[in-house]
C-alpha positions in Angstrom: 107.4 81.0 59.6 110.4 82.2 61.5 113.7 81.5 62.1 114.8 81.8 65.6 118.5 81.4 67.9 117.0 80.2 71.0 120.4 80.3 73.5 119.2 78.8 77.0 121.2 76.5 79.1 117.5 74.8 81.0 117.4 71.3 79.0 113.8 71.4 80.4 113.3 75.4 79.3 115.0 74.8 75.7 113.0 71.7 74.8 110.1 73.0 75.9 110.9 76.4 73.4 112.3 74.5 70.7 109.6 71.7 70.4 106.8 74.5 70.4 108.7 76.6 68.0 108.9 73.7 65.3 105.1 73.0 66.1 104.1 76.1 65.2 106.5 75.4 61.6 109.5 78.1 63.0 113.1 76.9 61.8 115.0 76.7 65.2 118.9 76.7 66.0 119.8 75.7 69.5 122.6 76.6 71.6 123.1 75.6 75.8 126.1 77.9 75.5 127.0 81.6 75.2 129.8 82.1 73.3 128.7 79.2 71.0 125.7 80.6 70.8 127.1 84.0 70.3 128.8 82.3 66.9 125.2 81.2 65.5 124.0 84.8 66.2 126.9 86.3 64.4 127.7 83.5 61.7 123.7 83.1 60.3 120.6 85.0 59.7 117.9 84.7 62.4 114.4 87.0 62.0 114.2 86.7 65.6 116.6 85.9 69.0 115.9 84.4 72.3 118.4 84.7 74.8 118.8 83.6 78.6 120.2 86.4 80.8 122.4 83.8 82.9 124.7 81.3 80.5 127.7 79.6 80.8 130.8 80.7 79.1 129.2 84.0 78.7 126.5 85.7 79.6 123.4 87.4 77.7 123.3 90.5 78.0 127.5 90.2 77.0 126.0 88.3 73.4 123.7 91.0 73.0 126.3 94.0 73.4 128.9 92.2 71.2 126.2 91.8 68.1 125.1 94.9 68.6 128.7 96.3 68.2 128.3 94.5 65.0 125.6 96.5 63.8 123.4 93.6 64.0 119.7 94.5 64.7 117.9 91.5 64.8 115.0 91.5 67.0 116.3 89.8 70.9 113.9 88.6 73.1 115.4 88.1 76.3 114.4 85.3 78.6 115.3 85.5 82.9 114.1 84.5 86.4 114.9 88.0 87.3 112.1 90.1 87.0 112.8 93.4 88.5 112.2 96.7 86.9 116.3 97.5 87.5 116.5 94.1 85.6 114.2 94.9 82.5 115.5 98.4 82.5 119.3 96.9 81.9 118.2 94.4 79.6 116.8 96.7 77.4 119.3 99.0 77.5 121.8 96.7 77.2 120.2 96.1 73.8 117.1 93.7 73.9 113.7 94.3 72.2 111.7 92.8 74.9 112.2 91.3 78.1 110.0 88.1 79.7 110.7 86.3 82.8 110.1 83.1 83.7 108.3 80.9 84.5 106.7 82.3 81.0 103.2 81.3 78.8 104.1 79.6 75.6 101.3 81.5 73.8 102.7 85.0 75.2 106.0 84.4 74.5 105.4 83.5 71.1 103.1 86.3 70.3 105.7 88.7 71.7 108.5 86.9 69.1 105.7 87.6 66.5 105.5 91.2 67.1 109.0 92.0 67.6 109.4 90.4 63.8 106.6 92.4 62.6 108.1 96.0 64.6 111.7 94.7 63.0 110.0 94.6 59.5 107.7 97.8 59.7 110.2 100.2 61.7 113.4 98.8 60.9 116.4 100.3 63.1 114.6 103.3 64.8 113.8 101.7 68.4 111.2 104.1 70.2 111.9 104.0 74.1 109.9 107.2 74.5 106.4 108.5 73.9 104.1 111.2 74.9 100.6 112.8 73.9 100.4 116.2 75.2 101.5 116.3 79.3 100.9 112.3 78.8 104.3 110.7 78.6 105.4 106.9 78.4 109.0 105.5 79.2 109.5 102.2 77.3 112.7 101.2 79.1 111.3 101.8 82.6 107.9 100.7 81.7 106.5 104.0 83.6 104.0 106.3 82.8 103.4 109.7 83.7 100.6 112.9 83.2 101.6 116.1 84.4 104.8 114.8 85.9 102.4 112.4 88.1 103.2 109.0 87.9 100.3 106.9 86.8 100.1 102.4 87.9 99.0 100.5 84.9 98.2 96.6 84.5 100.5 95.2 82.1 97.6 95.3 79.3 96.8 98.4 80.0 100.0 99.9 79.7 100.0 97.7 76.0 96.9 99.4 75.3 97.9 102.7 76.1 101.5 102.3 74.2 99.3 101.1 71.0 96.9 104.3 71.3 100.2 106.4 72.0 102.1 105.0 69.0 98.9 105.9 67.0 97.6 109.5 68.8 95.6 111.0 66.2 94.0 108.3 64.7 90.8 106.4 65.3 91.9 103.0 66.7 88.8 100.2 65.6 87.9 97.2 67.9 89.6 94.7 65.5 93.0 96.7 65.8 93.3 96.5 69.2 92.0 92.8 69.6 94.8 92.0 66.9 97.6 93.9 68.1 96.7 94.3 71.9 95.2 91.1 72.3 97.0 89.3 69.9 93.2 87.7 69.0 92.2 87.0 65.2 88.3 87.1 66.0 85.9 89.0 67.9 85.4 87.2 71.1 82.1 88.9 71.2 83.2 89.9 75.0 82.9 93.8 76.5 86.4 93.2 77.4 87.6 96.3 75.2 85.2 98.3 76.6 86.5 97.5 80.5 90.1 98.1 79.5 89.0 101.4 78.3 87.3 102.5 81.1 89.7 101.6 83.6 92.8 103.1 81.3 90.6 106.7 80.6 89.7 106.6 84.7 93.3 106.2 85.3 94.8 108.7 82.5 92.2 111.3 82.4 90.9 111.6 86.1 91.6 114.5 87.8 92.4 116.3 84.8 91.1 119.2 82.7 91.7 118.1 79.5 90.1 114.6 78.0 92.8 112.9 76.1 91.2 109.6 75.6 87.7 109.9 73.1 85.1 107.2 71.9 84.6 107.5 68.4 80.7 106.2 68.5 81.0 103.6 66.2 84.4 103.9 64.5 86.3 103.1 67.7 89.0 105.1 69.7 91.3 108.0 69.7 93.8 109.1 72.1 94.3 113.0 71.1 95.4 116.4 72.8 92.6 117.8 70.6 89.3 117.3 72.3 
């Protein structure tokens, strides 16, 4: 269970996030307003935010500076119909944990609000915004990645896939971890679908390149390593 600030002005966007929320047994405040919203988020205890970019009386990414010059941390999810990279870049700058726009899938966004708890409780203040495995190198913020200073296109799961074995170099990654944390799936789906991402993410990162970064670990699973 969770406690969440959702502040969205949408009465159509708002009950369709709050009555999904309390389905799924989540304790959720309300707010069509920013700077009443901006007193729930300073006044109680949340374990996660959602906040809408555009607001009346005050906008987002305003809230999410002024807690933040609190020293408030908790996790913000930030919700808008703009999508651009500029637009992701700022938000997360600006403060937010993660960024979706709209129109969004339920099950995503809550899965997303699930992990940014979990990351809140097992890394508590340290955000990472950048990674890199050898000449392999991830931006966070600007959602790019790069090998060798050449920038590499990755599917949105991919790039998850890659920012999970990146967060993890070094150590053998199993089938259920990445179904679990990737896929956000509690079971084996009994599908190859692993094994396609894989391919497609070590054809994209290692092609053309003299050094093999991502490894199959025959029956363990996988490891992303400068050590081949």
């Amino acid at each position: 269970m969770m406690r969440v600030l959702v502040i969205e002005d949408d009465k159509d966007v708002a009950a369709y996030l709050v009555n999904g929320l309390k389905e799924n047994d989540n304790v959720v405040d309300h707010s069509p307003d920013g700077k009443e919203g901006l007193l729930l988020a300073a006044s109680e205890t949340y374990d996660v935010m959602i906040i809408d970019r555009m607001l009346p009386g005050m906008d987002g990414l305003s809230i999410i500076k002024t807690i933040r010059a609190t020293g408030n941390k908790t996790p913000v999810l930030i919700l808008s119909a703009l999508g651009d990279v500029d637009d992701r870049v700022e938000g997360l700058r600006g403060g937010g944990d993660d960024y979706l726009t709209k129109p969004f899938s339920y099950t995503e966004l809550l899965a997303r609000l699930e992990a940014l708890v979990r990351r809140g409780a097992s890394t508590g203040s340290e955000k990472i915004t950048h990674l890199s495995v050898a000449d392999l190198d991830m931006d966070l913020l600007a959602r790019t990645v790069r090998r060798a200073g050449q920038k590499i296109d990755l599917q949105p799961r991919e790039f998850r896939l890659l920012e999970y074995l990146m967060k993890h170099a070094g150590q053998v990654v199993t089938r259920t971890m990445l179904l679990e944390q990737v896929w956000d799936y509690h079971f084996d789906p009994q599908t190859n679908v692993i094994d396609v991402h894989i391919s497609r993410l070590r054809s994209k990162i290692d092609k053309d390149f003299p050094k093999q970064l991502l490894q199959t670990v025959r029956g363990a699973g996988y490891i992303l390593s400068e050590d081949s």
